[in-house]
N, C-alpha and C positions, 0 to 999 in steps of 0.2 A: 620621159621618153617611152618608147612602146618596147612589148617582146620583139625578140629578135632569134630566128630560130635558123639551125645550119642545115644543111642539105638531110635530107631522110634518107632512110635506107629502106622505109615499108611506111606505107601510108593505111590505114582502116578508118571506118566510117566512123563519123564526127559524133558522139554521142555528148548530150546538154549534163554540164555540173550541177548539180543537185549538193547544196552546200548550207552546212551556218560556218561560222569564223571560228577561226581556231588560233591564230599566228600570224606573225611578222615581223619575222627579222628582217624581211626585204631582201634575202642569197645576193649577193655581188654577183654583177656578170659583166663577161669580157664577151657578150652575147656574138658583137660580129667575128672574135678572134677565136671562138672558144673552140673545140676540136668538132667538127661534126655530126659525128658517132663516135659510140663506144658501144661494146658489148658487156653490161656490167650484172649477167645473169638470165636464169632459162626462160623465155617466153612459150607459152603452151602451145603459141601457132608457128614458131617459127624460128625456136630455139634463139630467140635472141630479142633483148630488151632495148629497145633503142632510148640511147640518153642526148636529148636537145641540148642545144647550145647554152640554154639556159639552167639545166642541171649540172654541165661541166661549170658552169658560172659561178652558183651555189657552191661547186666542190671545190673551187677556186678560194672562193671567200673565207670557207670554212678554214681552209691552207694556210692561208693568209694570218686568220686569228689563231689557229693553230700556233705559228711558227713564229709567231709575234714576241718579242721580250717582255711586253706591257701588254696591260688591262687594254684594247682597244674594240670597235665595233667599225666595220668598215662595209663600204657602199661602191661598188664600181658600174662604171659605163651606164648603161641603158636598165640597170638595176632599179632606177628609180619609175620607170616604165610601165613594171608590173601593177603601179596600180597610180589612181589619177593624181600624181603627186606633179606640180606643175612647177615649184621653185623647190630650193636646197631643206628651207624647213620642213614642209608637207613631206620631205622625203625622208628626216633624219628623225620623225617623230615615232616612224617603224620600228626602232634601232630599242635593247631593253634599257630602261632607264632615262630615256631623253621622252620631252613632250615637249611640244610649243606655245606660245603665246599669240595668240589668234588677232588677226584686222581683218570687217569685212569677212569672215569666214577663212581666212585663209592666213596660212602657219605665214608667221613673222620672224619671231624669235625663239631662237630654240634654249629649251631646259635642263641641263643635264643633272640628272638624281635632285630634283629637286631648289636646285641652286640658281640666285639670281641669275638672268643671264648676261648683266653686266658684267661678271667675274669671269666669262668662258670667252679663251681667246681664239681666233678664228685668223687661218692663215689659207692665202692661196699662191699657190706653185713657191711654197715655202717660206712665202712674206708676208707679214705680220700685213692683215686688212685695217683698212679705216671705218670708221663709223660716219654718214652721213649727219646722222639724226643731233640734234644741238647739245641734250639733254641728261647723255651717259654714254657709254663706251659700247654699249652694246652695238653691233653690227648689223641689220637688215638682212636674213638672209633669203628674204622673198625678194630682194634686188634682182639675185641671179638665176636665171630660167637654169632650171634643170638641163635643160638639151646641151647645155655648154659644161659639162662634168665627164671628165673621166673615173676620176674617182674622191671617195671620200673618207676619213679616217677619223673615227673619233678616238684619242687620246682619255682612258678615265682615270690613268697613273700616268705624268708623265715623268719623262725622262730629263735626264740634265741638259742634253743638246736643244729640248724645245723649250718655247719664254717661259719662266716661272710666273707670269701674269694670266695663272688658270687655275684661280681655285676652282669651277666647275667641272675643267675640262678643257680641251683642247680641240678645234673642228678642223682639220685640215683638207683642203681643194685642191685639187690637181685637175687641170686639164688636158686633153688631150694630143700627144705628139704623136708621127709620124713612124716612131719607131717602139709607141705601142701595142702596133700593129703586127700583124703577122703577114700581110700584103706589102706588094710593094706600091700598091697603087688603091685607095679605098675612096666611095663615095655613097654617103649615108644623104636620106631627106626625109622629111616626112611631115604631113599638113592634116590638120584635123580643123570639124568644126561644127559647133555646141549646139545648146539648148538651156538656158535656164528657165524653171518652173515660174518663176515668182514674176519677170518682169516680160518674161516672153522670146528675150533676145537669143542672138546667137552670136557667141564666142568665140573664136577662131586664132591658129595655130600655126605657122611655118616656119620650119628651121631645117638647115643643109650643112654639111661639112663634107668637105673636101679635102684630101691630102695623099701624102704620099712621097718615097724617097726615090732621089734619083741622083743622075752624077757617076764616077768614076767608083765600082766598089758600093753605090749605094749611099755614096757616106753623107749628102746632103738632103736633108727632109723639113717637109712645109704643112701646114694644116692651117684653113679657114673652117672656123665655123659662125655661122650667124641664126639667132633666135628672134623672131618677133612674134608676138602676140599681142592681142586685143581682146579684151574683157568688161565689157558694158554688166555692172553688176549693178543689184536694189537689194536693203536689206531693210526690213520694217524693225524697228526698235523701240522696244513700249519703255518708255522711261516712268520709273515707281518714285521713288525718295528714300533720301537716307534717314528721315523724321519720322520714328513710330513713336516716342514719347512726349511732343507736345500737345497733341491731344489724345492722351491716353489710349493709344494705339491704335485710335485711327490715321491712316497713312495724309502725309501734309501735304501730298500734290501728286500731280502723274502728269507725262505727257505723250503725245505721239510724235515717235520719229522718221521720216521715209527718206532712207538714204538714195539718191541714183548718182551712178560713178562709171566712170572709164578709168580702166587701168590698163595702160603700155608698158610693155615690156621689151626692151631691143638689150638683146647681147652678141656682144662681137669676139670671137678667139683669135686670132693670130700667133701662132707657137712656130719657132724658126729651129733647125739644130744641124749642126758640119760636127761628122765624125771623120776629123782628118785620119787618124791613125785610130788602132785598137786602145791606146790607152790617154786618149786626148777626146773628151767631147765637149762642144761649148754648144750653149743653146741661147736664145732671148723668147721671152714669154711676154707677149702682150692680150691684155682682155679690155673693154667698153661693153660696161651694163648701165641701159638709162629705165630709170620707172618712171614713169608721168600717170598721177591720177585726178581727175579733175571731177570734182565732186561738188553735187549742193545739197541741202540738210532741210526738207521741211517740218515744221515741226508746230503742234497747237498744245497748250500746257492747262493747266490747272494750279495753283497754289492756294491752297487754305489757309485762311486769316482769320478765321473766328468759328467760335461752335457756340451756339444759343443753348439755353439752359433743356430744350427739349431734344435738343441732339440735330439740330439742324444746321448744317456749315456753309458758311459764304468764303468766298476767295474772290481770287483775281485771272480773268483771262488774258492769254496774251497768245500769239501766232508772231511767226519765228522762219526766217529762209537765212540760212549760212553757206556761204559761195566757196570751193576752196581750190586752190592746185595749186599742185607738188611738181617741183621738176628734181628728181634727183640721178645722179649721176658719178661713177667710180670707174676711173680710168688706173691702167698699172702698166708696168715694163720694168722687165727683171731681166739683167742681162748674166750669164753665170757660166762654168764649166767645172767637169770635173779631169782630175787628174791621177792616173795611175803611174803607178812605180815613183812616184815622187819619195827619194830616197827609202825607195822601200814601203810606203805608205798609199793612201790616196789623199790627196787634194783638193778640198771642192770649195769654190768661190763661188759668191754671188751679191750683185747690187741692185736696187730694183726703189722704183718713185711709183709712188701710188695716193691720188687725191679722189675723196669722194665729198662731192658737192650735195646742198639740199638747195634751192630756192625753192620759196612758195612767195609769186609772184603777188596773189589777191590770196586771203584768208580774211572774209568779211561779213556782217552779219546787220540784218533791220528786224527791230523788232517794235513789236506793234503791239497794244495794250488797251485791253476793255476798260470801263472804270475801277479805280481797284477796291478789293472788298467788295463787291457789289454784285456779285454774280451767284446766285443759291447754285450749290451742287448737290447730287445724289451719288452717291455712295453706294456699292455691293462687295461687299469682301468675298463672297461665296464664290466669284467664280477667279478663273485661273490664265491671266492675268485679274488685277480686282479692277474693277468698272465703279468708275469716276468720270463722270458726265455733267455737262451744264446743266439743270434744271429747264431750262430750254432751250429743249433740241436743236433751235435753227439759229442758235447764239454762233458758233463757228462760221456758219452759214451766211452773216451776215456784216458783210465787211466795214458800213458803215455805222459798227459797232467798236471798232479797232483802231485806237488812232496812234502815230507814229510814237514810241518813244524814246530809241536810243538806237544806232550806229555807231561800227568801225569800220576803218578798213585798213588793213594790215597787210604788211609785204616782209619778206626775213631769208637772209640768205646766211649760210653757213656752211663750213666747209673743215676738215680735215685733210693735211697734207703730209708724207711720211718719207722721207728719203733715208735707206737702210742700207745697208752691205751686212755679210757674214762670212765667215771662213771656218772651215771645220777640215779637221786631220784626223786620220787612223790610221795605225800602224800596228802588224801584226806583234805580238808578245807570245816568248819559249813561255808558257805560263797554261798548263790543260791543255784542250784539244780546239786549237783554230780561236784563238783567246784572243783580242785586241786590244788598242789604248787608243783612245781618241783626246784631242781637246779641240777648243773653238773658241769664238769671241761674235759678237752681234753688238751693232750698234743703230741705236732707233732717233732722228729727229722729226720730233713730233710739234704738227703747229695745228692748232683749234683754235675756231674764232664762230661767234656769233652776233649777230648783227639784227634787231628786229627796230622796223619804224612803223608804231601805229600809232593812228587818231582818231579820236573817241568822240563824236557829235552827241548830242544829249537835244533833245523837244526845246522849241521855244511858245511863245505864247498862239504865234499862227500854227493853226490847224490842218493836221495832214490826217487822212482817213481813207482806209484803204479805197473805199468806192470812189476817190475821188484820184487815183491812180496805184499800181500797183498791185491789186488785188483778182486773182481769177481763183474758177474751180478747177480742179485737178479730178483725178483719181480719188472719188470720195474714199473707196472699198479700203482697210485695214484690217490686219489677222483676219483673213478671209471671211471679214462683213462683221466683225465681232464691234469695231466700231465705224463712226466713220469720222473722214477727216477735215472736209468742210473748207475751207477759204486757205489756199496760199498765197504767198508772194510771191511775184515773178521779179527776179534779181535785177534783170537788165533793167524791165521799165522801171521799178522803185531808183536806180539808181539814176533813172533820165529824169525824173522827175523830181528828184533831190535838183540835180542841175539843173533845171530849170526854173526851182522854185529852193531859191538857198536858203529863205527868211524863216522855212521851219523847221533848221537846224542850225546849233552855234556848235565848238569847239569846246567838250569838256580838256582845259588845260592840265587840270592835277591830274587826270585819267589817263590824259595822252604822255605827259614827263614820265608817268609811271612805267608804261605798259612798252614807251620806246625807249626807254634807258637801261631798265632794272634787269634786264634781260644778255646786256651785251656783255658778252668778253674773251677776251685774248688768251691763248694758255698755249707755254711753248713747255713741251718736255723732250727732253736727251736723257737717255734710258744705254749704261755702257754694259757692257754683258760678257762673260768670260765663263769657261765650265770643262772643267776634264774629270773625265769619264771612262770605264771600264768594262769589256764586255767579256766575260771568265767563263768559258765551258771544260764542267767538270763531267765526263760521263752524259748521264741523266740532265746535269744538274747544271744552269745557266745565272749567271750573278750579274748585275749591272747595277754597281756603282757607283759611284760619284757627286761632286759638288758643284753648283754650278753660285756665281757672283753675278751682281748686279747693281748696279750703283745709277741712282734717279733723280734728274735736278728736276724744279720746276718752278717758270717761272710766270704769273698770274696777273693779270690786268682783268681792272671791271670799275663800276661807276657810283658815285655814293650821291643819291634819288633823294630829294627834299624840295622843299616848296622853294629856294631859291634857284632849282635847277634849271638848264634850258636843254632845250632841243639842237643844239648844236655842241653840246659839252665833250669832250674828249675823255679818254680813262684818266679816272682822277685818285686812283685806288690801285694797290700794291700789293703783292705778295712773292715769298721765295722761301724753298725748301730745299734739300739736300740730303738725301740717305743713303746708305749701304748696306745691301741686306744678302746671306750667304743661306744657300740653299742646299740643305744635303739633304742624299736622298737614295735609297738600293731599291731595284726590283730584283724578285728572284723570280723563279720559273725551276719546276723537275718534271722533266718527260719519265714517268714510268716505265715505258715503253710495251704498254700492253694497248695501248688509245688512250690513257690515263695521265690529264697533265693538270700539276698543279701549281699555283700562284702566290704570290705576296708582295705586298710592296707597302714600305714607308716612307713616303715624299714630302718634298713642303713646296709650299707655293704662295704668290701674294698677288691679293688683289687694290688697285689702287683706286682712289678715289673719283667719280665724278666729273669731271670738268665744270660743270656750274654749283658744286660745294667746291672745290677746290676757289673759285673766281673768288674777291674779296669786294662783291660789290654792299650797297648799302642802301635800303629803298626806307625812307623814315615816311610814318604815315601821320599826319598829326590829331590827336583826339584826346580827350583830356587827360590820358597820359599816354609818351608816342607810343606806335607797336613800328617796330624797328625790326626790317630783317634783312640777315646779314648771310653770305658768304664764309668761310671758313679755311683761308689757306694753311694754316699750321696740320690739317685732318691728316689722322695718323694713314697708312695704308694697312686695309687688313690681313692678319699672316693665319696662313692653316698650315696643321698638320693632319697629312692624310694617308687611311691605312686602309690599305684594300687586300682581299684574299678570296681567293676562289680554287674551284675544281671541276674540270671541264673532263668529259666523256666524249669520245667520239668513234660510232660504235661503226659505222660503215663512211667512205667518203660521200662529203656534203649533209652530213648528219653530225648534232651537235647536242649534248643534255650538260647543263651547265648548274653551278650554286657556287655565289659568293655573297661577302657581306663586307660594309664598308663603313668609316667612323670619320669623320671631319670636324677639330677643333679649332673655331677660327676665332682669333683675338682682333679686337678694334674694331668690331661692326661699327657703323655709321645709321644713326637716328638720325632725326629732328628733336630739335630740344627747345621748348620757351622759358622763360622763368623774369619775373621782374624783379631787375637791378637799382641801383642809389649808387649816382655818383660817378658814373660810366660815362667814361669818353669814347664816343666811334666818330671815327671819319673828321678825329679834331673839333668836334661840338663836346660840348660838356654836358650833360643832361643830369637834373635832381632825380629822375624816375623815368624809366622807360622798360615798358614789354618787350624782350626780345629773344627770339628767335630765329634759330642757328643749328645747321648742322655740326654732333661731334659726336666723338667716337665715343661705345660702348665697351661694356668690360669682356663680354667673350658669347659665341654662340655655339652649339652644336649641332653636329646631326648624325643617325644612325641609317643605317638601312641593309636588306639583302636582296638580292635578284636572282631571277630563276630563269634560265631558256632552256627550249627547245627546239630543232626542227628534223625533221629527215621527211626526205620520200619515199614511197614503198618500193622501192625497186626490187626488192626481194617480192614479189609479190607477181603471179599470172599475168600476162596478157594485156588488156585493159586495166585492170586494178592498180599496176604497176606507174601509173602517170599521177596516182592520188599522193599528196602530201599534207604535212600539216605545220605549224611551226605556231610558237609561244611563247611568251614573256611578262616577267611579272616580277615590279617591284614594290617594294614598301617601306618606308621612310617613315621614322620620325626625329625629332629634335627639336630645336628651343634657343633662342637669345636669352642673356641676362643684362637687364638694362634697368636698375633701380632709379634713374633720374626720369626714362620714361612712365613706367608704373611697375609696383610691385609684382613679385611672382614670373614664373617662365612667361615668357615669349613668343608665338609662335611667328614663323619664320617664312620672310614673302616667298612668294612663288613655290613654298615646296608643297605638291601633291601627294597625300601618303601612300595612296595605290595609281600605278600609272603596270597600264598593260598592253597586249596585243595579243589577237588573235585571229587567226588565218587558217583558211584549206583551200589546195591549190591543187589544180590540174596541168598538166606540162606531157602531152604525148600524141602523136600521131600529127604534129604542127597545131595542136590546138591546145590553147592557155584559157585557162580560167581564174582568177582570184577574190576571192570575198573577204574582206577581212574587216575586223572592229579594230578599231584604237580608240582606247578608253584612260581617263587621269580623271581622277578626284580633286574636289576643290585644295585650291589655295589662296592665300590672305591674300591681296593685294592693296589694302591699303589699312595702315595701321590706324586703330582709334585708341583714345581716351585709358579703355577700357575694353574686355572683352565683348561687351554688348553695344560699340562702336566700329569693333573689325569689321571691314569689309574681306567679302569672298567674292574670286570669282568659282559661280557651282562647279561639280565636275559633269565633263561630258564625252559620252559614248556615240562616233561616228562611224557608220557602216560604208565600206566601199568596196564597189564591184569594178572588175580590167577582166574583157575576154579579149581574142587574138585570134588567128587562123593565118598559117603562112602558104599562102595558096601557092608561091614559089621559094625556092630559097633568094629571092631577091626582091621579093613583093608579099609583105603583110597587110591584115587590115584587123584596125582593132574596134573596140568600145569601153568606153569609161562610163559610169555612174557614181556620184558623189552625193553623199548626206543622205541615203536613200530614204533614213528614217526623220528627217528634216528636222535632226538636232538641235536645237538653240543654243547660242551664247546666254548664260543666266548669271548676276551679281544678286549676293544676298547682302546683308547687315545683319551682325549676332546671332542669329537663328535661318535656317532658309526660309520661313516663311517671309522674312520680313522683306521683299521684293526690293531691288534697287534698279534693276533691269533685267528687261529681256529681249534678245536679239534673234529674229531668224530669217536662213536666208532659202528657205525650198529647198530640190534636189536639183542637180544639174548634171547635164549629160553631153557626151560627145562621140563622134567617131572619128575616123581619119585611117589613112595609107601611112606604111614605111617603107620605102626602098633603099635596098640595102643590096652593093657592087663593091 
C-alpha cells in the first residue's frame, strides 16, 4: 500500500533524496488514523517540526514493541506501502530476522531466524490459516495482497495463549474493522500501473475499502475492502547442472529457460461488529484470496554423454514447452465476541471455518529430442553464466532436427479444510500491580487431501518433427543476446496435433500408475489445546508465565504403487498416531524506566510433521533389486526449546537501538533416509531385498544467533534536515543438525541464512516520502546432498528498492515504486558457488499510482 500522510500545518519546497540504504524495519503506521501534527521540537523557520502521519506511525509501532510482553516485530496498516512490497511476504522480509523464499521474483514464504518455514505458524484475525500447497504446512503468504491488512504481528517468543505449533515463529493478520478507526465514516482507494524491463509489459493495481460505524451510539460497524491485481511477468532462467564430477569438472549440461506468466491476484475483506453495550462486542470476520497464475516454460537443453580422449564432448539435444496453471484459493469466517465483567473477568469466544483450495487444472509438458549423443558441443567456462552451445549454431534453429519424445498431461487438486473455536479468560489477581490470570482451550479439525491424475505418452515408431507441426521461432534474444534461443513449441498446436495424429504417442503405463497414485492422500488431524497462564507486574518488572497442553490425533490414508496397481485403486494404506505434549514456558520483561527495557524468555514449542511424510503410501519400482519408497506415519513431531534475551533502547519516540541473542534446541528433525533391507514386509508383500527410502526422524539440531536494530528520525535536527531518517538490522546465525544415519559430522541446516539484514534512509516531511532501502540474506542449503560437496544452496541476494510519495492534498497522494533496481538474480550453487546450478533474472520493474484517502 502507498504513504499516507495527515493534513500539514507548513508546506516548503520539495527538495530530491539523495540516498544509499541504510534500514528497514518497515515503522507500523495507522497512516490514515495517525494524529495529523505534532510539535515534537524547534524548527529554525518556524519554530515547529512538523511530524506526518507516518512518523506518528512509526512512534506507534515502536509503543506497540515497547509495551509488548514477548519478543515481537509488528507491521500495521499501509506500513507495508513505504516501499514496493505487493503481498504479506515482500513486506515481512523488512522485519530483523525474517527473509523469504522467492517464486518468480517475488517473496512466497517467509523465514523467521533462519528456520524452515514449514515450522512458522501463521494466523489471521486469530485463526490458525491453512496451507493450499499439497506438500507441507507451510502457508503461501503471497496469496494475500497487502492492501487487505491492518496489521501484522510477528511472534519470536511465544506465549501460552498462542499454538505451540511455532517453532519459527508465529505471523499473525488482522484485518481491518470499523472501530479501528478514529472516523466514523472512512473511504481509502488507490490504482497504480507498471512497467517491467525485461518483457515490456504493464502491471496494474486497484484496491478500495470502505467502512464505517453507524446505528444508535455508533455501536454497529462494516468494512469492505477489495484488492485485484494483474501481473504479466518473464523471467529468463539459465539452468547449469548439478554434475561437475562426471567429467572431471566440466559441467554435464545447461539449459535455457524463458518463463512468461500472469499472475492474479483478488482479495476480499468483509469484517462485521455490534457493540451493544460497553462491555459486550461481538464481531464476524470474513476474507477471499484467490491467486491464479497461468504460465508456460520454454526451454532448449544440453546434456553431455561422452568426452573423446582430446577433450571434445557430444551430448543430446532436446527443446521443451511446459504449460501450467494454478488456481488457488482461501476462504474464512470467524464468528466471535468478547465479554467484559464476566464475573469479574473478560470472556472472549470465537469459531471460525477456513478452507484453502489449490487446483492446477493443466501442468503439462512435450518434449522433443535431437539424436541422442550426436550433437558436438563447445564449451567456455570463462564467462559468467559458462556457454555451452551446439557446435552448430543453427541446430536449435532447426526444427526438423527435433522429433517428438515424451508427454504429460497432468491435473491435481488439493485442499485443506479447518473448522476451529477458542475461548480464553482473564481475570484480574490481588498479586503486584494490575496482575492477571488467564486460561483458554483451542480446538483444531484438520482435513488435507491430495489428489494428482497424470499420463505419461512416451514416442512410438511414427514420426513426429517439429517442422512437421508444432514448431515456431520466438524471441531468439536471451541474457540480453549472450545467447540465443532458437526453435519453440507452441503448446496449443503440439497438442492439436497430438489429436489429430494419436499414432505418435502410446501410454507409458508404469509412468502413469506412478506419477497418478504415489502422490495421493487423506490426512485428518484434531489438535485439542488448553493453557493457563499468568500475567505479574512487579514494579519495573513484568512475568508471564505459564503452561500450555495439547494433545494431537492423526489419522493417514495413501496408496501402496506396484506393477499390479490400477488407475482406479482407492487408499489401500493406513496409518494412526496419538500424543500429548505440555508446553512450559515464562517471558519476562524489566522496564528500567529511564527508555531501558530488558527481556528474556524460555519457551517450548512443537513442530509437526509434513502431510505427505506423515501419508503411509508405498510406490515399489522394480529393477533388479526394488527401490521402494515409503511414507512414514509413526514420524515423531519435532520439539524445541527456545531462549531468547534482549535489550532495547529507546532514546526519543519512534526511535529504537536494540541487541539480543537467541538459542533453539530441536529434537526429532526429519531426513530422508535409504538403506537396503532383507526380509522386509511393506504393504503385505514380502521382499528378499529391497532399497528403501523413507522419511524419519533424526537425533537433535541447533541453532544460535544474535540481532541488532536500529531506527530513528532526526527530528531533533533543523528545518529540512529533520524529515531524514535511517533504520537497520542485522542478524546472524549459526547451527547444525546431528544425523549420523544421514552422514557423518554436523549438518548444516535448510533454509538458515547466516547474515540476513536491512538497510534503509528515509525522507518523511513537508508531504514528501522518499525510501531507498537494500534487503540482503546469505545463502542457504536447500537441498541436502550425499555429502557436503552435494549440498545444494540457494546464493544469497541483495535487492535494492526505491517508494517516493508527495501528498498534494491530504486526501490525494501520488506515488512511485522501483524494484530490483540492481536487477539481482535468483542464483543456486552445488558445494562451492562456482559450480553453477541456476541462474534466474527477472530486470527491474516500476510503477506509479494515486491514493485517495476520506
Amino acid at each position: 500500500m502507498s504513504l499516507s500522510h495527515a493534513p500539514l500545518l507548513h508546506r516548503a519546497s520539495i527538495l530530491p533524496l539523495i540516498a544509499v540504504a541504510m534500514a528497514s524495519l518497515a515503522a507500523p503506521a495507522w497512516a490514515e488514523d495517525a494524529p495529523a501534527s505534532a510539535e515534537a521540537g524547534a524548527d529554525a523557520d518556524t519554530d515547529t517540526i512538523i511530524v506526518t502521519g507516518d512518523l506518528a506511525a512509526q512512534r506507534k509501532a515502536i509503543t506497540d514493541k515497547r509495551d509488548a510482553f514477548n519478543t515481537v516485530e509488528t507491521l500495521q496498516a499501509n506500513d507495508v506501502g513505504k516501499l514496493p512490497d505487493q503481498n504479506v511476504a515482500e513486506a515481512l522480509k523488512r522485519l530483523p530476522g525474517l527473509s523469504v523464499a522467492n517464486d518468480q521474483g517475488e517473496g512466497r514464504y517467509v523465514i523467521i531466524r533462519g528456520i524452515d518455514p514449514n515450522l512458522v505458524n501463521v494466523t489471521l484475525n486469530g485463526q490458525t490459516l491453512p496451507a493450499p500447497e499439497p506438500d507441507g504446512r507451510v502457508v503461501k503468504l503471497d496469496d494475500l495482497p497487502s492492501a487487505m491488512i491492518q496489521s501484522i504481528s510477528v511472534s519470536k517468543s511465544v506465549l501460552p495463549n498462542q499454538d505451540a505449533n511455532a517453532i519459527g515463529g508465529s505471523v499473525d493478520i488482522k484485518t481491518k474493522t470499523a472501530f479501528d478507526s478514529s472516523k466514523p465514516f472512512f473511504f481509502d482507494a488507490r490504482g497504480s500501473i507498471g512497467y517491467y524491463g525485461m518483457n515490456h509489459k504493464a502491471p496494474f493495481e486497484l484496491d478500495g475499502t470502505v467502512g464505517g460505524r453507524f446505528g444508535a451510539g455508533e455501536q454497529f460497524g462494516a468494512v469492505v475492502s477489495v484488492n485485484y491485481s494483474r501481473r504479466p511477468l518473464e523471467s529468463e532462467n539459465y539452468q547449469a547442472t548439478e554434475d561437475y564430477t562426471t567429467y572431471n569438472g566440466t559441467p554435464a549440461g545447461n539449459g535455457l529457460r524463458d518463463y512468461n506468466l500472469v499472475r492474479e491476484r483478488l482479495g476480499v475483506v468483509g469484517n462485521f461488529d455490534w457493540h451493544p453495550t460497553d462491555t459486550v462486542k461481538l464481531y464476524l470476520r470474513t476474507s477471499y484470496s484467490k491467486f491464479s497464475d497461468n504460465e508456460t516454460r520454454d526451454q532448449n537443453r544440453l546434456a553431455v554423454t561422452s568426452v573423446s580422449n582430446t577433450g571434445a564432448l557430444a551430448g543430446t539435444a532436446t527443446i521443451l514447452v511446459r504449460h501450467r496453471e494454478e488456481d488457488d484459493n482461501t476462504k474464512s469466517a470467524t464468528l466471535g465476541g468478547q465479554f467484559d465483567e464476566v464475573a469479574g473477568g473478560t470472556l472472549e469466544m470465537s469459531g471460525g471455518w477456513t478452507r484453502a483450495t489449490k487446483n492446477d487444472p493443466v501442468r503439462s509438458e512435450f518434449t522433443f529430442t535431437a539424436p541422442k549423443g550426436k550433437t558436438a558441443i563447445d564449451y567456455d567456462g570463462s564467462t559468467d553464466p559458462y556457454t555451452m552451445v551446439p557446435s552448430d549454431s543453427s541446430l536449435f534453429s532447426t526444427p526438423s532436427a527435433f522429433a517428438f519424445s515424451k508427454y504429460n498431461f497432468e491435473h491435481r487438486h488439493a485442499y485443506e479444510e479447518l473448522w476451529q473455536g477458542r475461548i480464553d479468560y482473564s481475570h484480574p489477581i490481588a498479586l503486584g500491580d494490575d496482575s492477571t490470570f488467564a486460561i483458554g482451550a483451542k480446538y483444531i479439525d484438520r482435513h488435507k487431501a491430495d489428489d494428482h491424475d497424470k499420463t505419461d505418452y512416451k514416442s512410438t515408431k511414427t514420426a513426429w518433427t517439429l517442422d512437421q507441426g508444432g514448431g515456431y521461432t520466438g524471441d531468439d534474444s536471451f541474457y540480453d543476446g549472450m545467447f540465443n534461443f532458437g526453435t519453440r513449441i507452441d503448446y496449443d498446436a503440439a497438442r492439436a496435433y497430438l489429436a489429430a495424429n494419436s499414432a505418435v504417442s502410446a501410454v507409458d503405463t508404469a509412468g502413469t500408475l506412478s506419477d497418478s497414485l504415489a502422490s495421493d492422500y487423506d490426512v485428518r488431524e484434531k489438535i485439542t489445546a488448553g493453557y493457563v497462564m499468568a500475567t505479574l507486574h512487579f514494579g519495573g518488572l513484568t512475568l508471564v508465565p505459564g503452561v500450555r497442553i495439547e494433545h494431537t490425533e492423526d489419522d493417514t490414508k495413501a496408496k501402496a504403487v506396484d506393477a499390479n496397481s490400477t488407475l482406479d485403486e482407492g487408499f489401500n494404506v493406513f496409518g494412526h498416531q496419538s500424543y500429548t505434549d505440555v508446553f512450559p514456558g515464562i517471558n519476562a520483561k524489566y522496564d528500567f524506566g529511564n527508555n531501558l527495557v530488558a527481556r528474556a524468555a524460555v519457551t517450548t514449542s512443537i513442530g509437526r510433521p509434513n502431510y505427505p511424510d506423515l501419508a503411509p503410501y508405498v510406490v515399489v519400482e522394480d529393477d533388479t533389486v526394488p527401490n521402494i519408497s515409503m511414507g512414514n506415519p509413526s514420524l515423531k513431531a519435532l520439539k524445541a526449546v527456545n531462549y531468547d534475551a534482549s535489550l532495547e533502547y529507546y532514546p526519543t519516540p519512534g526511535a529504537i537501538f536494540s541487541a539480543g541473542a537467541f538459542h533453539k534446541s530441536i529434537d526429532n528433525p526429519i531426513y530422508g533416509y535409504s538403506t537396503r533391507q532383507t526380509d522386509v514386509t511393506i504393504a503385505n508383500v514380502l521382499y528378499d531385498t529391497a532399497d528403501v527410502s523413507t522419511p524419519i526422524n533424526a537425533d537433535k539440531e541447533q541453532l544460535t544467533g544474535v540481532e541488532f536494530n536500529a531506527q530513528m528520525q532526526f527530528v531533533m535536527l533543523p528545518g529540512f534536515w529533520s524529515g531524514f531518517g535511517i533504520s537497520a538490522n542485522y542478524t546472524h546465525v549459526w547451527g547444525h543438525a546431528d544425523a549420523s544415519f544421514v552422514r557423518d559430522g554436523n549438518i548444516p541446516l535448510i533454509y538458515q541464512s547466516k547474515n540476513v539484514a536491512n538497510a534503509q534512509i528515509f525522507y518523511e516531511k513537508y508531504g514528501f516520502g522518499a525510501r531507498l532501502a537494500l534487503n540482503y540474506r546469505s545463502a542457504y542449503l536447500d537441498t541436502l546432498g550425499a555429502d557436503a560437496s552435494t549440498d545444494e544452496y540457494t546464493d544469497g541476494n541483495a535487492q535494492l528498492d526505491l517508494h517516493v510519495s508527495y501528498q498534494i492534498t491530504p486526501q490525494f497522494t501520488v506515488f512511485g515504486d522501483a524494484t530490483n533496481l540492481t536487477d539481482a538474480p535468483w542464483r543456486r550453487y552445488v558445494g562451492v558457488k562456482q559450480q553453477l546450478v541456476e541462474r534466474e533474472r527477472y530486470d527491474s520493474q516500476y510503477r506509479v499510482g494515486v491514493q485517495l484517502h476520506f
